[in-house]
C-alpha positions in Angstrom: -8.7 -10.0 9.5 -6.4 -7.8 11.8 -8.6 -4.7 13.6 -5.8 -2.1 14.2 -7.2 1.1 16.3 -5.6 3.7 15.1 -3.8 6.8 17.2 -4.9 10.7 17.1 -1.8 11.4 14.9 -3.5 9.3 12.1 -7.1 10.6 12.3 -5.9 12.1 8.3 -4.9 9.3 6.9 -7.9 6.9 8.5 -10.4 10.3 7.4 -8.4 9.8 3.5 -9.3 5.7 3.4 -12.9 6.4 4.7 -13.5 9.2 1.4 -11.9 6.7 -0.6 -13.7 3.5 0.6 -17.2 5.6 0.8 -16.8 7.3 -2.6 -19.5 4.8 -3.8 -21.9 5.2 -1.8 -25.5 6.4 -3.0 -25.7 8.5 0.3 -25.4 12.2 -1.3 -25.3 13.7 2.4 -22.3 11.4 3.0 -21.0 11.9 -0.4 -21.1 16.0 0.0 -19.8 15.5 4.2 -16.8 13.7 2.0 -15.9 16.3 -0.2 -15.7 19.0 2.6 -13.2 16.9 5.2 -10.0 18.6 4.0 -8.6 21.6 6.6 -10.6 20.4 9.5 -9.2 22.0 12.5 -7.1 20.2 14.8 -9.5 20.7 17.8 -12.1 18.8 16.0 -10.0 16.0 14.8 -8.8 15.7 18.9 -12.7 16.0 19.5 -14.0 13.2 17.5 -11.4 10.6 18.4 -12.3 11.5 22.3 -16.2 10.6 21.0 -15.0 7.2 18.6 -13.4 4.3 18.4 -11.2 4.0 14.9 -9.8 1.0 12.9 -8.2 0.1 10.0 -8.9 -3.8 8.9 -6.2 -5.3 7.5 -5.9 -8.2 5.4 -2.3 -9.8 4.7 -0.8 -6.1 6.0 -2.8 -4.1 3.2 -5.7 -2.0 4.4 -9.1 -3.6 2.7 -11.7 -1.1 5.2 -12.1 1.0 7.9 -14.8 1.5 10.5 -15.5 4.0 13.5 -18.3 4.0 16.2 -19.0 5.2 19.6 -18.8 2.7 22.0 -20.9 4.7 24.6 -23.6 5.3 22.4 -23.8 2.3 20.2 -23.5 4.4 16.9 -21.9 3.1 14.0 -20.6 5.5 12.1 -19.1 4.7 9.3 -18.1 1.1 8.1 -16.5 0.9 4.9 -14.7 -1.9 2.6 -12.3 -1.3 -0.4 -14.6 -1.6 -3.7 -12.1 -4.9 -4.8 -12.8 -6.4 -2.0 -16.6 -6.3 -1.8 -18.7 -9.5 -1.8 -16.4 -11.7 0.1 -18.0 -11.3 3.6 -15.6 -8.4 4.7 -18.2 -6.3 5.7 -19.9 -8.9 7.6 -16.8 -10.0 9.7 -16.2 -6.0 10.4 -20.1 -5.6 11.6 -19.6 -9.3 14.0 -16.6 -7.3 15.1 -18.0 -4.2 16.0 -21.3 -5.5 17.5 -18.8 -7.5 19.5 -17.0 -4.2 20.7 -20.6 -2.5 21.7 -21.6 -5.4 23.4 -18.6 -5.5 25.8 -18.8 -2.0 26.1 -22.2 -2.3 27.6 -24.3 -1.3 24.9 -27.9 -3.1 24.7 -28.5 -1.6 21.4 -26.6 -0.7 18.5 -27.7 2.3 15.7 -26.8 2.9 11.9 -27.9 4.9 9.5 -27.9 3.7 5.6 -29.1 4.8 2.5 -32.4 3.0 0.9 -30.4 2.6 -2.1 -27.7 0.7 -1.0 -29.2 -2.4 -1.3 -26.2 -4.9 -0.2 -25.7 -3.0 3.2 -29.3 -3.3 3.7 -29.2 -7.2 3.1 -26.1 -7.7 5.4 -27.8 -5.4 8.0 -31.2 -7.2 7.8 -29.3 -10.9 7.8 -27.0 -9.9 11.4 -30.8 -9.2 12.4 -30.7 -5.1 12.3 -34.2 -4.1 12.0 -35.3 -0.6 10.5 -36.8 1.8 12.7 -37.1 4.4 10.8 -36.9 6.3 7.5 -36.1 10.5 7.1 -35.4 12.5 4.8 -32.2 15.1 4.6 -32.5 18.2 3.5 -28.9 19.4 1.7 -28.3 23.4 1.7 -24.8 24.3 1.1 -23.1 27.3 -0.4 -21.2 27.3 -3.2 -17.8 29.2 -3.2 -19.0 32.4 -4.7 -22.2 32.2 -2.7 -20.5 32.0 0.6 -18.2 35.0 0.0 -20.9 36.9 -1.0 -23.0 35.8 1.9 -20.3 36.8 4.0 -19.8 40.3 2.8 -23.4 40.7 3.5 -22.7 39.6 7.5 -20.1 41.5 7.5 -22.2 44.6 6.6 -24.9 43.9 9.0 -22.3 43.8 12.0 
C-alpha cells in the first residue's frame, strides 16, 4: 500500500472519499457530521490541516481509504476503507501505519473513538491491542432547514 499525504488544495476531495468511505458506518453522529461538510469555509479547511495529518492509501494507483490523525495528540480521526475492499486486512495495514506515525512523533498513547455497533473495527482495534476506556453517549440536536430560519428570525428580533 502507497500512504500519499495529501496538500491543503485537496482537503475537498480527501473530505469527498472520507463521506463516501464512512457512509456505512453505524455512527449516526458521524453519519449527520457527513451530511453537513459541504460549504465549509476556507479558514476552517486551512485550520484542520494545520491540526492533522491526511492520506489517501493507494493500492495499484486507485484510492481504496483514507485516514487522518493528529500526530501531537495521538487522535485518530477518522480511518476509512472502500466498502469492496473490506475484509482483506486494509484496515489493519492503515492502523500499523498510523500507530507507526504516532509513535515517531512521540506519542505514548494513541485515542479513537468507535461505534459499539461496528463490530469489525472493534475486533481489529481489540487484536492491535487497543483497549476500551470508555463508553458515552451523544446527544444529537440539530435544526432542520425551516427550523433554523425560523430560529433565526427570532434572534434577529431579540437583537
Amino acid at each position: 500500500l502507497l500512504f500519499q499525504q495529501i496538500q491543503r488544495q485537496e482537503m475537498l476531495e480527501f473530505i469527498e472519499l472520507a463521506k463516501m468511505f464512512l457512509q456505512t458506518s453505524p455512527d449516526v453522529t458521524l453519519t449527520i457530521a457527513m451530511g453537513h461538510l459541504h460549504g465549509l469555509p476556507e479558514e476552517f479547511l486551512d485550520f484542520y490541516y494545520t491540526m492533522e495529518k491526511f492520506y489517501l492509501v493507494k493500492k495499484n494507483g486507485e484510492i481504496i481509504g483514507i485516514v487522518n490523525f493528529n500526530p501531537k495528540t495521538g487522535q485518530i480521526s477518522n480511518i476509512g476503507v472502500d466498502k469492496g475492499q473490506r475484509g482483506k486486512g486494509y484496515g489493519r495495514k492503515i492502523m500499523l501505519f498510523v500507530l507507526s506515525q504516532l509513535k515517531e512523533s512521540g506519542c505514548q498513547r494513541a485515542r479513537l473513538r468507535v461505534h459499539v455497533k461496528n463490530k469489525s473495527a472493534l475486533h481489529l482495534y481489540k487484536s492491535l491491542g487497543i483497549v476500551e476506556v470508555g463508553r458515552y453517549k451523544t446527544l444529537i440536536f440539530y435544526f432542520s432547514d425551516s427550523i433554523k430560519k425560523d430560529h433565526e428570525r427570532v434572534l434577529k428580533a431579540e437583537k
